[in-house]
SEGU-837903 format. One record per residue (C-alpha): x, y, z. Coordinates in pm, whole numbers, plus 50000, padded with zeros to 5 digits. Layout:
// residues N
{x: X | y: Y | z: Z}
...
// end
This chain:
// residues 126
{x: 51356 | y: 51262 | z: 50033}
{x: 51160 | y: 50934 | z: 50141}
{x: 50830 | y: 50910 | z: 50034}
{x: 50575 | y: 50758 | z: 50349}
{x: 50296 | y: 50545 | z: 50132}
{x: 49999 | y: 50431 | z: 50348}
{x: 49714 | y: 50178 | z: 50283}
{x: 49366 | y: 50309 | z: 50456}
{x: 49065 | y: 50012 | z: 50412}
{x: 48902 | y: 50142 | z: 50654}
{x: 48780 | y: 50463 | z: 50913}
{x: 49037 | y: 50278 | z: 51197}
{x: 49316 | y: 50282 | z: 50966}
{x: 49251 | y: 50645 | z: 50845}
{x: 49272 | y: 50744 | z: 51150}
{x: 49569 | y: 50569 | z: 51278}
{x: 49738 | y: 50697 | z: 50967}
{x: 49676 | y: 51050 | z: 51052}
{x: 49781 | y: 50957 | z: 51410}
{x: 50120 | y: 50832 | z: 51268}
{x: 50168 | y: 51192 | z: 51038}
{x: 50108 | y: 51398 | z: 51332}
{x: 50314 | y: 51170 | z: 51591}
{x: 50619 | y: 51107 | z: 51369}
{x: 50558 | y: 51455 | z: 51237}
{x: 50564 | y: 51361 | z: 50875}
{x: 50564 | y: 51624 | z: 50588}
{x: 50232 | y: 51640 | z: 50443}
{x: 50391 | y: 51688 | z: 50079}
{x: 50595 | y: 51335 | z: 50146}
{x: 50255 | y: 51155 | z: 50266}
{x: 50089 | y: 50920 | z: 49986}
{x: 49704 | y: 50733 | z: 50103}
{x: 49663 | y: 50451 | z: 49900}
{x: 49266 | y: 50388 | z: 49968}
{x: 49155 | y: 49993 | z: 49905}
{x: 48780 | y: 49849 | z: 49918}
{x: 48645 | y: 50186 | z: 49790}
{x: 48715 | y: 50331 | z: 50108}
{x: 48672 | y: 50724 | z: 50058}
{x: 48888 | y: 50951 | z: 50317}
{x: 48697 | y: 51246 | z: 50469}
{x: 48845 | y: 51594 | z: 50618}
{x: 49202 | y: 51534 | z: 50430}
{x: 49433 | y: 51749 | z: 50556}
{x: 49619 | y: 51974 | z: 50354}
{x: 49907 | y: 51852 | z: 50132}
{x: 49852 | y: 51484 | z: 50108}
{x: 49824 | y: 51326 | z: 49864}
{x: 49563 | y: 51066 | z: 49746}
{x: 49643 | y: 50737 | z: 49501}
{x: 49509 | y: 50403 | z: 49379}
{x: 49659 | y: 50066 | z: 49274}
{x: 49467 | y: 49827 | z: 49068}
{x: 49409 | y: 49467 | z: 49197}
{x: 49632 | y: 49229 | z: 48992}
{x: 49416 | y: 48925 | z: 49093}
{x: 49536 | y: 48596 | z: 49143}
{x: 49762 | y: 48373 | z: 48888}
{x: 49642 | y: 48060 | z: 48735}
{x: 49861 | y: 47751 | z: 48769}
{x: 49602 | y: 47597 | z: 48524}
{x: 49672 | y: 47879 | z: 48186}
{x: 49964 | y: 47979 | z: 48071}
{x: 49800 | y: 48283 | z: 47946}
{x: 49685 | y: 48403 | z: 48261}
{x: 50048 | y: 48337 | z: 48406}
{x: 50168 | y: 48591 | z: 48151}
{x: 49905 | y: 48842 | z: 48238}
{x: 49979 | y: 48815 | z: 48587}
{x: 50318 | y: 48876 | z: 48524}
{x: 50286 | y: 49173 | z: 48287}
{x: 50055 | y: 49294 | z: 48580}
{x: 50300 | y: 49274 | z: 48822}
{x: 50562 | y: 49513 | z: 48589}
{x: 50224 | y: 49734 | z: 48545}
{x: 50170 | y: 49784 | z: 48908}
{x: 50496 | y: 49824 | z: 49023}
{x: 50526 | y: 50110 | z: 48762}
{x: 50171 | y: 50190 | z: 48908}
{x: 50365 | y: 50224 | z: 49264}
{x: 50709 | y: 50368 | z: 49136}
{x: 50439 | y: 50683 | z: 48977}
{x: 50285 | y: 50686 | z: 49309}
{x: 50619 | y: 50771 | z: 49447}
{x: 50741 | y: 51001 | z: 49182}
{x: 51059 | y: 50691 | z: 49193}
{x: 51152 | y: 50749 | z: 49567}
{x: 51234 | y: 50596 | z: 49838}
{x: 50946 | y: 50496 | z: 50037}
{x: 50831 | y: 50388 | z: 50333}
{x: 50505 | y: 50151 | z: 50368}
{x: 50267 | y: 50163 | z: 50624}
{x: 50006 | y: 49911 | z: 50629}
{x: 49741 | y: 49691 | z: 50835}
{x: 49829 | y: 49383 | z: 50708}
{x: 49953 | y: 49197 | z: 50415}
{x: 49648 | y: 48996 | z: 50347}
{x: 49603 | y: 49190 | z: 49975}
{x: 49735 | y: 49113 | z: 49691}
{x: 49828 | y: 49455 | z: 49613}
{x: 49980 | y: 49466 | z: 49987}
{x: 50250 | y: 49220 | z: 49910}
{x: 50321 | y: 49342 | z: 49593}
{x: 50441 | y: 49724 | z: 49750}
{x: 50605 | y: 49558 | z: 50024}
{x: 50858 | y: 49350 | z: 49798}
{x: 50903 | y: 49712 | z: 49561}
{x: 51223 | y: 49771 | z: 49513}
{x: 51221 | y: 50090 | z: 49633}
{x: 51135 | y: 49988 | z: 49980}
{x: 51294 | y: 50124 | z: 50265}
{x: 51092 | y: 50047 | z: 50554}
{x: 50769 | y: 49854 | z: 50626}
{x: 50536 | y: 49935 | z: 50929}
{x: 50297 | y: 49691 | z: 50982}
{x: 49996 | y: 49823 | z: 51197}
{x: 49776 | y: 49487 | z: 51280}
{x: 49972 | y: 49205 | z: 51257}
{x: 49771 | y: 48920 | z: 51304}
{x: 49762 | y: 48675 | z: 51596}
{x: 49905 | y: 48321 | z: 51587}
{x: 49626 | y: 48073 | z: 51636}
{x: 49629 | y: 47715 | z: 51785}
{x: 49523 | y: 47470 | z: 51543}
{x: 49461 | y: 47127 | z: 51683}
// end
């Protein structure tokens, strides 16, 4: 069974996600809220689940230490997701890709499917 992992930042994006379970009727067992920015969902509905991912920064062309540390934190949160997921297939539905933590479950291995629900504008730079 595929696993439908969501990232809420804000009250807009709770609510579209909740939009999305109830229009695609999604099992609430198979529905995962990642929350980012300390955002804090209200009213959950029954069965879904809540999780976290820590930030794994930025890496530092200048230190070779802090190159390996970002790459041991990439293995660390892609466990982070895989636990998330109990190892399934998932699905990702998210505003943007702007986070670090954004790109990082959206190149997962496990990835079926990305939904991307505020894809951002070209602009004319002159």
């Amino acid at each position: 069974m595929s696993k439908h992992l969501f990232l809420v930042h804000s009250f807009a994006t709770y609510r579209c996600t909740l939009g999305v379970i109830g229009y695609k009727q999604l099992d609430p067992a198979a529905c995962i809220i990642v929350t980012v920015n300390g955002f804090v969902c209200k009213d959950l509905p029954e069965g879904i689940s809540i999780g976290g991912i820590s930030s794994i920064g930025r890496p530092n062309v200048n230190s070779v230490r802090r190159a390996f540390e970002y790459r041991r934190g990439l293995r660390e949160r892609d466990l982070e997701v895989k636990s998330l997921t109990g190892g399934h297939e998932f699905h990702c539905y998210t505003p943007h890709t702007y986070y670090d933590f954004a790109r990082l479950i959206v190149t997962h291995p496990e990835l079926s499917l990305i939904h991307i629900s505020e894809p951002t504008r070209p602009r004319l730079i002159s």
